[in-house]
Legacy VTK file of the C-alpha trace (Angstrom):
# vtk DataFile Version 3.0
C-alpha trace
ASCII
DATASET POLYDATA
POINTS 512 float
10.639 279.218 80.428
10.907 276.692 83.937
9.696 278.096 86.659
12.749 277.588 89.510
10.271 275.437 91.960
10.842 273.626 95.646
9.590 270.703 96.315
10.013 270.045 100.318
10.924 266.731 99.545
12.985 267.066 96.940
16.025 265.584 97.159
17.290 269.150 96.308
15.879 270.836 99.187
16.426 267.708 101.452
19.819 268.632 100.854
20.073 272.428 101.158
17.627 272.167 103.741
20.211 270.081 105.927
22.897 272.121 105.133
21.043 275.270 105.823
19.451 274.341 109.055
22.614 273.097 110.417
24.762 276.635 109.047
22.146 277.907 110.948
22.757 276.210 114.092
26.471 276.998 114.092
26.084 281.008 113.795
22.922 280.337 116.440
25.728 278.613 118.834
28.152 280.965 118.385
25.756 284.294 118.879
24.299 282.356 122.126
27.947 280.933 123.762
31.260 282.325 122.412
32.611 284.115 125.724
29.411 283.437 127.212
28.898 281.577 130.261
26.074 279.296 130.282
21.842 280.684 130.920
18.955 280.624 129.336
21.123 280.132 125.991
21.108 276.398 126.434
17.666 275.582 126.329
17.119 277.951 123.926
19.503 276.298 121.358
18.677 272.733 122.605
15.052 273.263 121.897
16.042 275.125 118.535
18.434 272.274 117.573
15.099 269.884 118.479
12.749 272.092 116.147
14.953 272.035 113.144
15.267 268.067 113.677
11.272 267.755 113.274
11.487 270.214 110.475
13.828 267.932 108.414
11.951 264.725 109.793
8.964 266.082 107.823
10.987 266.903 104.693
12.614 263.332 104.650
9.093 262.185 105.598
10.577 259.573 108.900
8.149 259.591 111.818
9.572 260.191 115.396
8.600 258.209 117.842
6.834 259.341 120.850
9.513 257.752 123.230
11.856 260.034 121.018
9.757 263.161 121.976
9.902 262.279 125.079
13.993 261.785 125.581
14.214 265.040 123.770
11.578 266.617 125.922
13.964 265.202 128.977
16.773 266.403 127.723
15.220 269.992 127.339
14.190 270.100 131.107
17.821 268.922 132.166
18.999 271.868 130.142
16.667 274.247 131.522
18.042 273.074 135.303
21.338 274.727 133.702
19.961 277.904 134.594
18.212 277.221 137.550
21.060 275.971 139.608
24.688 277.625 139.948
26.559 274.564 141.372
29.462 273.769 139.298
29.487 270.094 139.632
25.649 269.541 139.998
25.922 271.783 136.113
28.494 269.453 134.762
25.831 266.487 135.454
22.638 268.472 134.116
24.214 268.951 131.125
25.823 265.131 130.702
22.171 263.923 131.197
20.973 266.578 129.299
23.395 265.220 126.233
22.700 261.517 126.824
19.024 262.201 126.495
19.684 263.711 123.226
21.513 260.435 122.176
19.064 258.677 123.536
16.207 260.417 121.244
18.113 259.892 118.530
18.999 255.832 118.797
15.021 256.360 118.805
14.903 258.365 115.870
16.667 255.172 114.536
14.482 252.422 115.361
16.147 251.281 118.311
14.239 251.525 121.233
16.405 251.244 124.971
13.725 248.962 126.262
16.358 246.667 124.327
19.006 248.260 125.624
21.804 245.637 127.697
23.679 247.163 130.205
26.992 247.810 127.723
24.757 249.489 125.545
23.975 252.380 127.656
28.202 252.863 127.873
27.758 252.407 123.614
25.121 255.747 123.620
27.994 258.212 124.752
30.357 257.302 121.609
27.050 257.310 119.373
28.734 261.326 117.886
31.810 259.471 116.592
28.959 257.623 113.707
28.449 261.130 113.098
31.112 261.638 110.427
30.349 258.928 108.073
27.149 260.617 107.320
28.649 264.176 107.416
31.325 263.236 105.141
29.201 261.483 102.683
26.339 264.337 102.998
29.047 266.602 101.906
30.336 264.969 98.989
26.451 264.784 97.534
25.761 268.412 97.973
29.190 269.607 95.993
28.268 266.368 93.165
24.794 267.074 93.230
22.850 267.325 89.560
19.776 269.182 89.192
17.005 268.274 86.713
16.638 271.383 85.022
18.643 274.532 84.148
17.512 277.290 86.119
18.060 275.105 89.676
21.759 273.987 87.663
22.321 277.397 87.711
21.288 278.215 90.693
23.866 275.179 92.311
26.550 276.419 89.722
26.686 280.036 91.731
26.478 278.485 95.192
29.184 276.152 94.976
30.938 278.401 92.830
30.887 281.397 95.526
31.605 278.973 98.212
34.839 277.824 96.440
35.763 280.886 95.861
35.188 282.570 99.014
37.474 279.973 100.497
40.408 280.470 97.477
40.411 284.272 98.156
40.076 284.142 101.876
43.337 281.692 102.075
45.360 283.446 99.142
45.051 286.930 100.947
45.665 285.361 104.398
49.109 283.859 102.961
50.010 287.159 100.632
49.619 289.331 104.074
51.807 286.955 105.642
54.527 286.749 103.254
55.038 290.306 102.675
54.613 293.741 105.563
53.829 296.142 102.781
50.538 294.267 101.735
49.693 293.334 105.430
50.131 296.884 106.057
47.955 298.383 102.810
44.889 295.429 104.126
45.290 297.059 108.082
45.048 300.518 105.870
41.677 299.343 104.736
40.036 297.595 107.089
40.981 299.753 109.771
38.377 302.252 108.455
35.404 299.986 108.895
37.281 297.450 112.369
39.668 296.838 114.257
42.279 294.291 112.763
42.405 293.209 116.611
39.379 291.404 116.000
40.313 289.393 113.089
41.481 286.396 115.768
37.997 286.780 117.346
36.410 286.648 113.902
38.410 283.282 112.698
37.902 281.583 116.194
33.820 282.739 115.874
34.165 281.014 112.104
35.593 277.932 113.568
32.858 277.676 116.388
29.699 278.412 113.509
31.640 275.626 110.927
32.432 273.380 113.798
28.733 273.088 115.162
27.391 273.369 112.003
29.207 270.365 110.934
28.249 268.208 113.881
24.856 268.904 113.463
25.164 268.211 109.383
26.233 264.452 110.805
23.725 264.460 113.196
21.088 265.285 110.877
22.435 263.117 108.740
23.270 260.414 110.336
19.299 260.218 111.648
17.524 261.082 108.316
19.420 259.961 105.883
21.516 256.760 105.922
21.436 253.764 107.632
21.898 253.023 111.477
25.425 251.584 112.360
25.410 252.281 115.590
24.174 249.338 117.165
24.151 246.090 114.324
21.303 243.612 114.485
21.780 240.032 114.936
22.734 237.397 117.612
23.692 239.570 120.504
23.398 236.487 122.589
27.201 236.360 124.214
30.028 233.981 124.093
30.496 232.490 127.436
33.834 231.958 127.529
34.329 231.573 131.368
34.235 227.955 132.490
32.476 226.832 135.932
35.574 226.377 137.869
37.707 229.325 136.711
34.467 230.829 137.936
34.416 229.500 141.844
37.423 229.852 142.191
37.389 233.647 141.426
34.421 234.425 143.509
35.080 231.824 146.606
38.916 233.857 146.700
37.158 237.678 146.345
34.212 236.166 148.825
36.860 235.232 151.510
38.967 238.215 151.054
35.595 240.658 151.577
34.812 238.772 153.951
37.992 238.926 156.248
37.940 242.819 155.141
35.095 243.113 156.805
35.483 241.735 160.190
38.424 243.814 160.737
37.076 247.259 159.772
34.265 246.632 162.022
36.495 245.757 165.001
37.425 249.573 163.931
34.869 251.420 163.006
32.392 249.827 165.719
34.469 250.341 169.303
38.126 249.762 168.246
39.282 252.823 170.131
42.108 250.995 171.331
43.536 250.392 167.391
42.850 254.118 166.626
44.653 255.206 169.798
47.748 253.442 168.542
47.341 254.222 164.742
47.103 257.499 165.893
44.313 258.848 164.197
40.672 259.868 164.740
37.484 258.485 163.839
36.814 261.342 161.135
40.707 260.396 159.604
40.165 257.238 159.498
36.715 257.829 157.959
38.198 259.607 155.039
41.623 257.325 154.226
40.668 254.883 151.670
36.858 256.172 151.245
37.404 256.302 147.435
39.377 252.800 147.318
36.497 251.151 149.241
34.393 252.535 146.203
37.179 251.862 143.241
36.794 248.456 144.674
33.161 248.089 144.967
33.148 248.960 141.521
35.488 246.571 140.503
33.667 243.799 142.261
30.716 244.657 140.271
32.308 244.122 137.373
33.599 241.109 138.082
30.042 240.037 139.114
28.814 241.183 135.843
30.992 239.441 133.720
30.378 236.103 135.656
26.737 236.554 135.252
27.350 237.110 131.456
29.962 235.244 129.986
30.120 232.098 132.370
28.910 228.623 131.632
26.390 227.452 133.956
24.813 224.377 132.652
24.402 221.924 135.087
21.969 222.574 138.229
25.270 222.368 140.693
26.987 225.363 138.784
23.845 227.472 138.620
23.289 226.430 142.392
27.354 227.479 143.577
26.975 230.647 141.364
23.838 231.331 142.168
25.468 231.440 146.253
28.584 232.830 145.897
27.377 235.760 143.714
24.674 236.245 146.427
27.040 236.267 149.436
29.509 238.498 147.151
26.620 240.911 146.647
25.568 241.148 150.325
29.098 242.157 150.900
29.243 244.830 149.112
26.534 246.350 149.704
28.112 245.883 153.669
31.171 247.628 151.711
28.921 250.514 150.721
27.083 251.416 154.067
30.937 251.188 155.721
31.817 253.735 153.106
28.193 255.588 153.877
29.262 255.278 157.370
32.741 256.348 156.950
31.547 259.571 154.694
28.543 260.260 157.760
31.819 260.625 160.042
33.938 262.828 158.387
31.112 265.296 157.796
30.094 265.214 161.684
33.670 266.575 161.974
33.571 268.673 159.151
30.545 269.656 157.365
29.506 268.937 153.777
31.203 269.664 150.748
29.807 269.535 147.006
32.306 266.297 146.410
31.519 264.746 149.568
27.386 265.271 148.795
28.067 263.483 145.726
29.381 260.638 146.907
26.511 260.709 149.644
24.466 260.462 146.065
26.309 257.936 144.396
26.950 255.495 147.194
23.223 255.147 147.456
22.775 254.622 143.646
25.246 252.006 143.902
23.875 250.164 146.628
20.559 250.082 144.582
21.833 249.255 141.498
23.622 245.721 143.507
20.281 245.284 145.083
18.544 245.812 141.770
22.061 242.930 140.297
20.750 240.631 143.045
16.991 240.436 142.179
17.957 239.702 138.637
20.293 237.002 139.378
17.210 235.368 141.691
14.821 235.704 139.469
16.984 235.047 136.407
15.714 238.522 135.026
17.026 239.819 131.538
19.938 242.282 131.748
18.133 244.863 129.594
15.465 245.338 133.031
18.042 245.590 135.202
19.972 247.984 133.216
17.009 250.469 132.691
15.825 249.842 136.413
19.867 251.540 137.324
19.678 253.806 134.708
16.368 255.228 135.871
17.537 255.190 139.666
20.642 257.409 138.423
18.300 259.833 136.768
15.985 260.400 139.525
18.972 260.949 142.145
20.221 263.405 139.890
16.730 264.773 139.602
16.567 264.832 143.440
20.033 266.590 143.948
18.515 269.571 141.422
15.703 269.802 144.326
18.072 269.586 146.959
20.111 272.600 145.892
23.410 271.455 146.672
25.159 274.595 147.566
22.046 275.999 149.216
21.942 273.122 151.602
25.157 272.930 152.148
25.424 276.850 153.165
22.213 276.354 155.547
23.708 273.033 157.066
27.582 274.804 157.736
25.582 278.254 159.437
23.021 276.628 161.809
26.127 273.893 163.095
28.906 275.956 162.834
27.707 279.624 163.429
29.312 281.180 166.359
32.201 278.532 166.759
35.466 278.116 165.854
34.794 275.729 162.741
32.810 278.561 161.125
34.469 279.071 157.609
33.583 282.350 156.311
35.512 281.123 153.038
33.993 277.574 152.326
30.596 280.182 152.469
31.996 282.717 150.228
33.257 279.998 147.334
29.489 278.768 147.318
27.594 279.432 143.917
24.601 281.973 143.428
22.189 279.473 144.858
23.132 280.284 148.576
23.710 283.458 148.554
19.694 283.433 149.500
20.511 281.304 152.143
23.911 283.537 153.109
21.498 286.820 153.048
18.646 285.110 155.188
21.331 284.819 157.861
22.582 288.399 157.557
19.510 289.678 158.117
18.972 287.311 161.222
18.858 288.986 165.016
20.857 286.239 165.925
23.420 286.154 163.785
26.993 287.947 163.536
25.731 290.394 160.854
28.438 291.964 159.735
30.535 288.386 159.123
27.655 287.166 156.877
27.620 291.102 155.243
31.786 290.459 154.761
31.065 286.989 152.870
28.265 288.659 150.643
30.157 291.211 149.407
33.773 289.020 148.903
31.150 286.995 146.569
30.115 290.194 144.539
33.212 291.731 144.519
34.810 288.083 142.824
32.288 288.127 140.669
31.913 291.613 139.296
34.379 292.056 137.209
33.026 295.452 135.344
33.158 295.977 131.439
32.541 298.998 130.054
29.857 298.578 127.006
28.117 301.706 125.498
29.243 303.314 128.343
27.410 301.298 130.725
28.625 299.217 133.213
28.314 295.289 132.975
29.586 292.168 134.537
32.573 290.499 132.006
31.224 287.188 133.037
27.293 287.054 132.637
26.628 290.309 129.870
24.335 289.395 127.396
20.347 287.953 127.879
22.051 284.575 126.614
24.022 284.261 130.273
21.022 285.243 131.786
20.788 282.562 135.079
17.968 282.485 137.141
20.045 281.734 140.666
22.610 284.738 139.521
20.140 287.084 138.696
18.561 286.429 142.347
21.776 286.563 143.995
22.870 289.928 142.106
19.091 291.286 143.242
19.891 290.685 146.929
23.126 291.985 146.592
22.884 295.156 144.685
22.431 297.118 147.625
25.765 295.822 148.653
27.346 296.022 145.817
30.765 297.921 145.322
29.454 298.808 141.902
26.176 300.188 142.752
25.693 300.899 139.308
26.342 297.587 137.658
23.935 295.240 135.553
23.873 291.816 135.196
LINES 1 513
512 0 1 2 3 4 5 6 7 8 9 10 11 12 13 14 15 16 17 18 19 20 21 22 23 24 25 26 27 28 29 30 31 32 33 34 35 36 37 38 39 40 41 42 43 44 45 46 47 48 49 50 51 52 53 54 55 56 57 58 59 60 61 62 63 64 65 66 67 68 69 70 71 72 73 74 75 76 77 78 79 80 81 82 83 84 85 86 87 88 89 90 91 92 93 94 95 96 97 98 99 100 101 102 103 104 105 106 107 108 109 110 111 112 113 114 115 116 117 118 119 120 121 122 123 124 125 126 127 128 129 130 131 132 133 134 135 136 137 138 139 140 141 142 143 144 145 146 147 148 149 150 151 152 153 154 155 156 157 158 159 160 161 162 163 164 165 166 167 168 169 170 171 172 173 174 175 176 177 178 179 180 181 182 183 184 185 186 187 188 189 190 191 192 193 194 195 196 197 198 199 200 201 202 203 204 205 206 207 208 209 210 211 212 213 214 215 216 217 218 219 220 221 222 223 224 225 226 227 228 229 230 231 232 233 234 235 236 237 238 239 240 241 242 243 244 245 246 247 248 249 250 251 252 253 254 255 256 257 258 259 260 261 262 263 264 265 266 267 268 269 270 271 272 273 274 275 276 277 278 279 280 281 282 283 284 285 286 287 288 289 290 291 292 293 294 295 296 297 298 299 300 301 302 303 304 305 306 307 308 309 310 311 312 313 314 315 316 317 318 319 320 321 322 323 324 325 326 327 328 329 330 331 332 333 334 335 336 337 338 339 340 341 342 343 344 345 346 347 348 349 350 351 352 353 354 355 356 357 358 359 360 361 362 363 364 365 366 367 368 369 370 371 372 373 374 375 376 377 378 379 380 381 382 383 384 385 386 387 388 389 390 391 392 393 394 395 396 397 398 399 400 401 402 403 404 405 406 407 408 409 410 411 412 413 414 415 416 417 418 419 420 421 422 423 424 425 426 427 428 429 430 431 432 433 434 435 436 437 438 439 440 441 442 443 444 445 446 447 448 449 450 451 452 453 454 455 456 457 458 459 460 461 462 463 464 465 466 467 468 469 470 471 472 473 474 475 476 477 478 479 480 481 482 483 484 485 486 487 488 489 490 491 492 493 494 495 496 497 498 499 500 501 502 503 504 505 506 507 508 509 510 511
């Protein structure tokens, strides 16, 4: 009689293994974030999603590279920032770098390392999910065609893919039977009514979706990294076609040159003693500083481009073309970078006038990554540097400015910044304070608690924030916050906040 054996590298296992692990990672997604807000559930299921990946590497015996550890060790740390800091915005960017570090490991995974990576490539990485489904697709079909080698595992696949089918027949017949006709529907609410509520079956087909969804996308991703071959990023000539002749090219940048140029000299007039223009516009130095901010950077951008583009697709073959590119490029990128502190400068006045706010804090932040990333455009162009340097050298400047705004604590500062300029006076906004996040409610409470501060304002904010944010649920007859119940939601900022605050809470009695 055969013995049913595994073999961990059997293509049979392989197989089930992938499918399993991935099954698994669905229900794992949907226990740690259906109708829950995100905590410590993201790095938990990031680093889980990263254990079963070198679980199946050593089953389809591939080595990972260490640079691939590393991404994915990056990528965990961005997560874990998640639940450090409450800022909405300052979130929404953890967890973007958080997934293009993931991509990032897995190009890796692939044998393509980012040291080779041109500056288009890095726009490439964030579409890399959409090579997902070829694999996926294909995975599937071998797992429902697969053929084992001897009759107990035949058997074995006969049941699975048998119960599987039929699961899905049954499930869809009786869906469309209670449907069509109110005496069944109401003989299947007669029956399941003594073990659930029939309310729930929407919750139950939308938690299905999210386990099958994820579960899928992580079959592709597995997949797609183990299993068959990289199309994400072809080999061969990448050198470009440069398809941009030498006097289409002057004639483009001497035009945008004079046009920056003439931009210039009259915003200066303004911005640097043109009280006289103002006075007749109108308008202050904080309005003006604010009309067109985002069209000087829209257009900053697009000059960029422009720059890029000449420096890659333009013919330059005689020592006269290099030479006029070479100086209008260079005058074009001193500009801009003028462009950018004007914009600085024009962003510094508004928030004399008016504080700081998350979006203008930002733009504090990328302003200066732009204005290194030109700088960084200009060294290459001197020293006739490859693009894949520069591009890293930008990419890495991004990531450490991001890095730097998770130690600056947006809100936190922000809260500090508006109470020390703005206590006491008529700017004071007790509501631009009480829409902050949990990180400055630390900040908020330090204040209360001050001798020189209006107490009871800063008590009046505090407990506006807990009172938006407790929205009680009754659960085992305890009371819990709808929002954050759960250890997955658990957030470290949130959990300090809600520690401060409990003695001010309007639900004494609540837990979070």
């Amino acid at each position: 009689m055969n013995k049913l054996t595994f073999d961990f590298h059997s293509k049979f296992f392989q197989l089930f293994g992938l499918c399993g692990l991935s099954l698994i990672l669905g229900i794992a997604f949907n226990t740690s974030f259906f109708q829950k807000v995100f905590g410590v559930n993201l790095p938990i299921f990031i680093l889980l999603g990263i254990v079963f990946g070198i679980i199946l590497a050593v089953s389809y015996r591939v080595t990972i590279p260490k640079l691939a550890y590393l991404f994915f060790g990056i990528a965990f740390f961005f997560a874990l920032l998640v639940c450090i800091r409450a800022n909405a915005l300052l979130t929404f960017c953890n967890i973007s770098a958080m997934f293009f570090f993931l991509l990032l490991g897995i190009i890796q995974v692939t044998d393509k390392t980012p040291k080779s990576f041109a500056a288009f490539d890095y726009w490439k990485t964030t579409i890399l999910p959409v090579f997902f489904v070829p694999p996926f697709l294909k995975t599937l079909q071998e797992v429902l065609t697969l053929k084992a080698n001897n009759k107990p595992r035949d058997v074995a696949m006969q049941i699975i893919r048998g119960s599987m089918a039929t699961l899905v027949v049954v499930a869809v017949l009786l869906l469309l039977f209670a449907s069509a006709d109110l005496v069944i529907q109401d003989f299947f609410q007669n029956i399941l009514s003594n073990s659930f509520d029939v309310k729930h079956i929407p919750e139950l087909v939308s938690r299905a979706f999210f386990i099958l969804f994820i579960g899928g996308v992580a079959l592709g991703m597995y997949a797609y990294c183990f299993r068959h071959p990289r199309i994400h990023l072809p080999e061969g000539d990448r050198s470009p076609v440069r398809f941009v002749k030498a006097i289409e090219l002057g004639l483009v940048l001497l035009a945008t040159n004079i046009v920056f140029l003439t931009f210039l000299i009259i915003q200066a007039t303004n911005l640097f003693g043109g009280h006289a223009t103002l006075d007749r516009l109108g308008i202050t130095y904080a309005e003006y500083a604010q009309r067109g901010f985002f069209e000087l950077i829209a257009a900053a951008l697009f000059v960029a481009l422009i720059l890029w583009i000449a420096d890659k697709y333009s013919v330059k073959n005689t020592a006269n073309e290099k030479t006029a590119y070479l100086f209008f490029s260079s005058l074009l990128l001193v500009q801009t970078i003028i462009l950018m502190a004007s914009a600085f400068y024009r962003l510094a006045l508004y928030e004399g006038a008016y504080g700081f706010t998350t979006l203008r804090l930002f733009s504090h932040a990328f302003i200066i990554w732009m204005a290194i990333a030109l700088v960084f455009f200009l060294v290459k162009i001197w020293l006739n540097q490859k693009e894949e340097l520069f591009a890293l050298a930008t990419f890495s400047t991004g990531v450490i400015l991001l890095i730097g705004l998770n130690l600056l604590n947006p809100d936190a500062y922000m809260a500090k910044e508006h109470i020390e300029r703005f206590s006491g006076t008529a700017q004071f906004d007790a509501d631009f304070l009480s829409e902050r996040s949990a990180d400055a409610i630390p900040v908020i409470y330090k204040a209360m608690l001050s001798e020189e501060s209006t107490s009871a304002t800063y008590e009046d904010i505090l407990r506006w924030w807990v009172t938006d944010r407790s929205s009680p649920l009754i659960v085992d007859g305890q009371k819990y916050n709808r929002n954050f119940v759960g250890w997955q939601a658990y957030h470290f900022s949130r959990a300090k906040a809600f520690q401060l605050l409990f003695d001010i809470s309007p639900q004494g009695d609540v837990s979070y």
